[in-house]
C-alpha positions in Angstrom: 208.8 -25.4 18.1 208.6 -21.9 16.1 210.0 -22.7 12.4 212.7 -19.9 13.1 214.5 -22.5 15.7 214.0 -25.1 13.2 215.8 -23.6 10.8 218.5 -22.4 12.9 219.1 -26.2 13.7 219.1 -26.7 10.4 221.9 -24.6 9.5 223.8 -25.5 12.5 223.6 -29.3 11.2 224.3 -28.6 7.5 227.0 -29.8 5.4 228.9 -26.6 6.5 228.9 -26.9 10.4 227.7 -30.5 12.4 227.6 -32.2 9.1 224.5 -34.2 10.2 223.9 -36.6 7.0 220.1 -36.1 5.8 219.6 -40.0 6.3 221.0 -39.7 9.7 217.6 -37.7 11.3 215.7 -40.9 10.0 218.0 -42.9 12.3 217.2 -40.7 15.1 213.3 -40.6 14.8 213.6 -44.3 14.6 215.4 -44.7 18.0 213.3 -41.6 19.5 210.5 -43.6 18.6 211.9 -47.6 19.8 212.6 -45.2 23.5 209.5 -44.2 23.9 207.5 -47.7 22.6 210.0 -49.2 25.5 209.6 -46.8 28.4 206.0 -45.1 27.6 203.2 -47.5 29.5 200.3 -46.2 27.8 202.1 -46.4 24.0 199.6 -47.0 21.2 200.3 -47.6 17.6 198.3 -44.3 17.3 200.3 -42.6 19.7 203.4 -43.4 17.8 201.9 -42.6 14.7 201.0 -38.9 15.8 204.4 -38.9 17.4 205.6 -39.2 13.3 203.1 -36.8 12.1 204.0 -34.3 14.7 208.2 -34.5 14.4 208.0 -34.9 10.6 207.8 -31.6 9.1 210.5 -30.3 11.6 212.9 -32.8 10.8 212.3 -32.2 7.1 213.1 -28.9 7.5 216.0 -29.5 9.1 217.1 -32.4 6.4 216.4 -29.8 3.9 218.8 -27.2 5.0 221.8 -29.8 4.8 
Protein backbone atom coordinates (compact mmCIF):
# COMPACT_ATOMS: atom_id res chain seq x y z
CA UNK A 1 0.00 0.00 0.00
CA UNK A 2 1.73 3.47 -1.26
CA UNK A 3 2.72 5.39 2.13
CA UNK A 4 0.41 8.38 0.81
CA UNK A 5 -2.84 5.95 1.72
CA UNK A 6 -1.08 5.10 4.85
CA UNK A 7 -0.95 8.25 6.01
CA UNK A 8 -4.29 9.35 4.98
CA UNK A 9 -5.51 6.47 7.28
CA UNK A 10 -3.61 7.83 9.61
CA UNK A 11 -5.10 11.12 9.85
CA UNK A 12 -8.49 9.75 9.38
CA UNK A 13 -7.91 7.63 12.73
CA UNK A 14 -6.16 10.32 14.72
CA UNK A 15 -7.14 11.80 17.91
CA UNK A 16 -9.10 14.41 15.78
CA UNK A 17 -11.43 12.21 13.54
CA UNK A 18 -12.04 8.02 14.38
CA UNK A 19 -10.13 8.47 17.55
CA UNK A 20 -8.50 5.03 17.01
CA UNK A 21 -6.27 4.64 20.43
CA UNK A 22 -2.49 3.77 19.32
CA UNK A 23 -2.77 0.51 21.53
CA UNK A 24 -5.88 -0.34 19.77
CA UNK A 25 -3.96 -1.32 16.03
CA UNK A 26 -1.95 -3.77 18.32
CA UNK A 27 -5.28 -5.39 19.21
CA UNK A 28 -6.15 -5.56 15.61
CA UNK A 29 -2.89 -7.22 14.25
CA UNK A 30 -3.31 -9.62 17.05
CA UNK A 31 -6.86 -10.78 15.86
CA UNK A 32 -5.81 -10.33 12.04
CA UNK A 33 -3.26 -12.61 12.85
CA UNK A 34 -5.37 -15.47 15.43
CA UNK A 35 -7.94 -15.32 11.79
CA UNK A 36 -5.61 -16.19 9.63
CA UNK A 37 -3.60 -19.03 12.10
CA UNK A 38 -7.47 -20.37 12.28
CA UNK A 39 -8.62 -20.32 8.68
CA UNK A 40 -5.20 -20.43 6.63
CA UNK A 41 -4.29 -24.35 6.05
CA UNK A 42 -0.84 -23.96 4.99
CA UNK A 43 -0.03 -21.28 8.22
CA UNK A 44 3.57 -21.49 9.41
CA UNK A 45 5.15 -19.68 12.28
CA UNK A 46 7.21 -18.15 9.46
CA UNK A 47 4.28 -17.18 7.51
CA UNK A 48 2.91 -15.41 10.45
CA UNK A 49 6.04 -13.88 11.20
CA UNK A 50 6.43 -12.22 7.72
CA UNK A 51 2.74 -11.44 8.02
CA UNK A 52 4.28 -8.95 11.21
CA UNK A 53 7.19 -7.80 9.31
CA UNK A 54 5.11 -6.93 6.34
CA UNK A 55 1.99 -4.99 8.31
CA UNK A 56 4.38 -3.35 10.83
CA UNK A 57 5.68 -0.33 9.37
CA UNK A 58 2.14 0.62 8.02
CA UNK A 59 0.55 0.32 11.13
CA UNK A 60 3.24 2.38 12.83
CA UNK A 61 2.69 4.88 10.55
CA UNK A 62 -0.67 4.98 11.16
CA UNK A 63 -0.15 4.86 15.27
CA UNK A 64 2.15 7.57 14.70
CA UNK A 65 -0.19 10.13 13.20
CA UNK A 66 -2.69 9.68 16.30
Amino acid sequence: MPERKLKALGESHNRSHYNIKPEWHSLWLDALMKTVRLHDSDYTKELGDAWIEVLTPGIDLIRGAY
